[in-house]
C-alpha positions in Angstrom: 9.4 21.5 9.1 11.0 22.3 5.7 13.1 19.3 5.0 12.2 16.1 6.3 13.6 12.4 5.6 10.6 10.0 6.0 10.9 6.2 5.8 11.3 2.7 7.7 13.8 0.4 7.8 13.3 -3.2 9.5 15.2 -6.5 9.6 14.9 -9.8 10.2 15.1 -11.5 13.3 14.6 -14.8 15.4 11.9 -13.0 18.0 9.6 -11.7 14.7 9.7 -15.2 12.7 8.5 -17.1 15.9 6.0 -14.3 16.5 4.6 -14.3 13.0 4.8 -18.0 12.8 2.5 -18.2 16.5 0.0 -16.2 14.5 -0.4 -19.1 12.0 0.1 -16.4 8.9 3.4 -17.0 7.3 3.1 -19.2 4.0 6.2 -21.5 3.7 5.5 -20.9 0.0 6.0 -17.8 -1.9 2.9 -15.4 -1.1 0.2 -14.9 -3.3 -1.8 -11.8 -2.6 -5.3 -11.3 -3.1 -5.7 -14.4 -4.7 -8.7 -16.9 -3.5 -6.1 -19.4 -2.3 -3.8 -16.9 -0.8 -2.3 -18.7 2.6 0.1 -16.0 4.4 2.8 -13.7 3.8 5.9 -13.7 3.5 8.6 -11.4 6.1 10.9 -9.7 4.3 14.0 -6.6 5.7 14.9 -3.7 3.7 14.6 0.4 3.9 13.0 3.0 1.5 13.2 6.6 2.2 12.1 10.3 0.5 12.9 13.1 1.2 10.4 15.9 1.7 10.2 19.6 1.2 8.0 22.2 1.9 6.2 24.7 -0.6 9.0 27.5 0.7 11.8 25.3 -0.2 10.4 23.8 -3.2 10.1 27.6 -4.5 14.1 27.6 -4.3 14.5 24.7 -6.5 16.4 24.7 -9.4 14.7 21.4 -10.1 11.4 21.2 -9.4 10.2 17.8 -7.4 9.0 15.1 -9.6 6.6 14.0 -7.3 4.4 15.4 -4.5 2.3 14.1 -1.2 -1.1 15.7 -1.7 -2.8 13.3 0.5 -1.9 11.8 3.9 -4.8 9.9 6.8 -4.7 7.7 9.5 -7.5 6.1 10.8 -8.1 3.4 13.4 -10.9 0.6 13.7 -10.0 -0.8 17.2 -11.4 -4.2 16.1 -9.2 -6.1 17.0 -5.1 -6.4 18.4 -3.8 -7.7 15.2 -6.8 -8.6 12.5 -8.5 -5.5 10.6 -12.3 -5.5 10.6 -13.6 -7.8 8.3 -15.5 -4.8 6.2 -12.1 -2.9 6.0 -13.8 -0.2 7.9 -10.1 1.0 9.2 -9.2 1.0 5.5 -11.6 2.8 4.1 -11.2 5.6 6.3 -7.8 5.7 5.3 -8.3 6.0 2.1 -11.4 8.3 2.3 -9.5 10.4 4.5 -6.1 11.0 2.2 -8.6 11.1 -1.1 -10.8 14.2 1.1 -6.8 16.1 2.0 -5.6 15.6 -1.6 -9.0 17.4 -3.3 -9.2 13.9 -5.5 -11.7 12.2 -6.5 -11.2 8.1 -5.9 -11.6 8.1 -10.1 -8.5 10.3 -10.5 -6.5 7.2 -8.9 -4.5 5.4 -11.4 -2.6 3.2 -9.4 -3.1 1.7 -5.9 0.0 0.6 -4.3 -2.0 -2.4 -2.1 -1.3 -2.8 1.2 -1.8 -6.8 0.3 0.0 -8.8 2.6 -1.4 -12.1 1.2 -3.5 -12.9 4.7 -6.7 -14.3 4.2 -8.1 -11.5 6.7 -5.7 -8.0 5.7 -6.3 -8.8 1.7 -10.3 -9.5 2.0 -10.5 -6.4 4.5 -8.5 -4.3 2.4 -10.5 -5.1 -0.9 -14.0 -4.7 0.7 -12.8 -0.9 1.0 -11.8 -0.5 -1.9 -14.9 -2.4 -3.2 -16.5 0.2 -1.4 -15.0 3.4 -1.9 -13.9 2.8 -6.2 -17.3 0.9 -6.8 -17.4 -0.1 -10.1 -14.0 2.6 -11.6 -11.7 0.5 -10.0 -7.8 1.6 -10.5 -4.5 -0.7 -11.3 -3.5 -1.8 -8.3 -1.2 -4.3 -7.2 0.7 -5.8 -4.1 4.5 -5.4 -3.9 4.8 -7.5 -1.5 4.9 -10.5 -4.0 8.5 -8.9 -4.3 9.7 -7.6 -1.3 7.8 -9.7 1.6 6.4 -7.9 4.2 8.8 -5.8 5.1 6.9 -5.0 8.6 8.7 -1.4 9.6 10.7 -0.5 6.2 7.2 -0.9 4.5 5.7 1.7 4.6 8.9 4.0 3.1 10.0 1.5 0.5 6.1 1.6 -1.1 6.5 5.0 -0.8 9.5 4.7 -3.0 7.4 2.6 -5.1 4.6 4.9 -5.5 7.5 7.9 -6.3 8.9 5.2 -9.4 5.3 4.5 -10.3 4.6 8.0 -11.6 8.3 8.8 -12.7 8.5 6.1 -14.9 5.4 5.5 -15.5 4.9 2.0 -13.8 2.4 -0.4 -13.2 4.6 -3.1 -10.8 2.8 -7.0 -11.2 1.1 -8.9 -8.7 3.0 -11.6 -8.4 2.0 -15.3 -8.5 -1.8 -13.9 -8.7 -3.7 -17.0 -10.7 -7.6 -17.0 -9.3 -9.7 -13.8 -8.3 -11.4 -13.7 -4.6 -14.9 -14.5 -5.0 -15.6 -11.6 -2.6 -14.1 -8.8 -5.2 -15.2 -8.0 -8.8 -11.4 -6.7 -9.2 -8.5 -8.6 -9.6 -4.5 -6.9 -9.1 -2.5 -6.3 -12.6 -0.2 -9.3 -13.6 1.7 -8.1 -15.6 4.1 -4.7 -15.7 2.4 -2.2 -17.4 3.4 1.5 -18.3 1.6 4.7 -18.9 1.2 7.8 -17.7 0.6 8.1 -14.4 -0.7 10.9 -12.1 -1.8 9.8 -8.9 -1.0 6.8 -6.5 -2.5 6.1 -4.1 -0.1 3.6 -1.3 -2.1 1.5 1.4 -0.3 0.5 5.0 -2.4 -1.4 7.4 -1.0 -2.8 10.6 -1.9 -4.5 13.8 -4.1 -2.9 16.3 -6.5 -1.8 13.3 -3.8 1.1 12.4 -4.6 2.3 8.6 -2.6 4.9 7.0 -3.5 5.8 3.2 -1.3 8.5 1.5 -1.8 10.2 -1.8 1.5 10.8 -4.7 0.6 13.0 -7.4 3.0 14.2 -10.7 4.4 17.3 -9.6 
C-alpha cells in the first residue's frame, strides 16, 4: 500500500464498564500508573490517527514527513486470556522485535510511550521488560494514560499521535499522579513535562490474550 490511514477509535459503553468492573481492575480514583500503590485503570473513549506513506510517495513530497515508523512487532505470550506473563515475556518480544526492524539499539530510545495501564499485573509485567531489555540506560518514559484513561481500541492510534508530537515538539508528556517507585523497578516514569530533542520513541500496546505490539517513531 502507498497511503494508509492507521488508528483506533473506541467509546464508552454499559457492556465494557460492567466487563472491566467483573475483572476487579477499574480504580474508582484517578489511576496512578506504575506507582507501588497503583489500584486500576481508568476506561476512557477517543480516536487518534496518522497517516502513512510509502518511500515512493514520500519521494513526491513537497514536504518531507516529520516523522517516520522504522520499527513495528507483535508478539504473543499465550499466558493467560487477559493477564500478561508476570516476567513481561510478551513485552519484551515486542519491543525486542520493533528495536531488531528499526536497526536501533534500546540506548538510542529517548522516550518510551508506556503501555501503563495502572494494573498491578500489565504495569509490573511491562516494567520487568523493560528492566530487562534497557538494563541500567533506561529512557524517559511515561504513561499517557494518566490523561486519556484507557482508551481500549482508540489506544493504540492516539499514542501513536503521541509518540508523532513527542518528537515534533520535542516532548516528554508526565506521568500523572506518580508519587512512590515500584519496589520491583530501579526506574521510575517522568513527572514532570520535559522538552528536548527527541529522535526516537518507542510506543508500547499490550492487550488481553497476551497480545504485545511495540512500534518504533524516529525524526524523519
Amino acid at each position: 500500500m502507498d497511503v494508509v490511514i492507521a488508528g483506533g477509535t473506541d467509546a464508552l459503553a454499559k457492556f465494557t464498564l460492567n466487563g472491566f468492573n467483573t475483572l476487579m481492575i477499574l480504580d474508582s480514583q484517578y489511576c496512578q500508573p506504575f506507582d507501588e500503590n497503583r489500584r486500576g485503570l481508568n476506561l476512557g473513549e477517543g480516536a487518534g490517527y496518522i497517516v502513512l506513506v510509502s518511500e515512493k510517495v514520500a519521494a513526491t513530497l513537497n514536504k518531507q514527513p516529520a516523522v517516520i515508523i522504522n520499527g513495528w512487532s507483535n508478539a504473543n505470550d499465550a499466558y493467560h486470556q487477559t493477564a500478561s506473563s508476570p516476567d513481561g515475556t510478551g513485552s519484551l518480544l515486542a519491543m525486542k522485535g520493533a528495536l531488531a526492524k528499526s536497526g536501533l539499539q534500546p540506548a538510542d530510545i529517548d522516550y518510551i510511550n508506556l503501555h501503563g495501564t495502572g494494573t498491578s499485573n500489565n504495569d509490573i509485567a511491562e516494567g520487568t521488560a523493560i528492566k530487562t531489555l534497557f538494563e541500567n540506560n533506561y529512557p524517559a518514559m511515561s504513561s499517557t494514560k494518566s490523561f486519556t484513561g484507557h482508551t481500549l481500541g482508540a489506544s493504540g492510534g492516539i499514542e501513536a499521535v503521541f509518540s508523532y508530537l513527542a518528537i515534533q515538539k520535542g516532548l516528554i508528556f508526565p506521568n500523572l499522579r506518580f508519587e512512590t517507585p515500584m519496589k520491583e523497578l530501579p526506574f521510575t516514569p517522568v513527572t514532570e513535562l520535559q522538552q528536548w530533542e527527541i529522535k526516537h520513541v518507542m510506543s508500547n500496546s499490550f492487550g488481553f490474550g497476551g497480545n504485545c505490539s511495540s512500534l518504533v517513531f524516529s525524526k524523519g
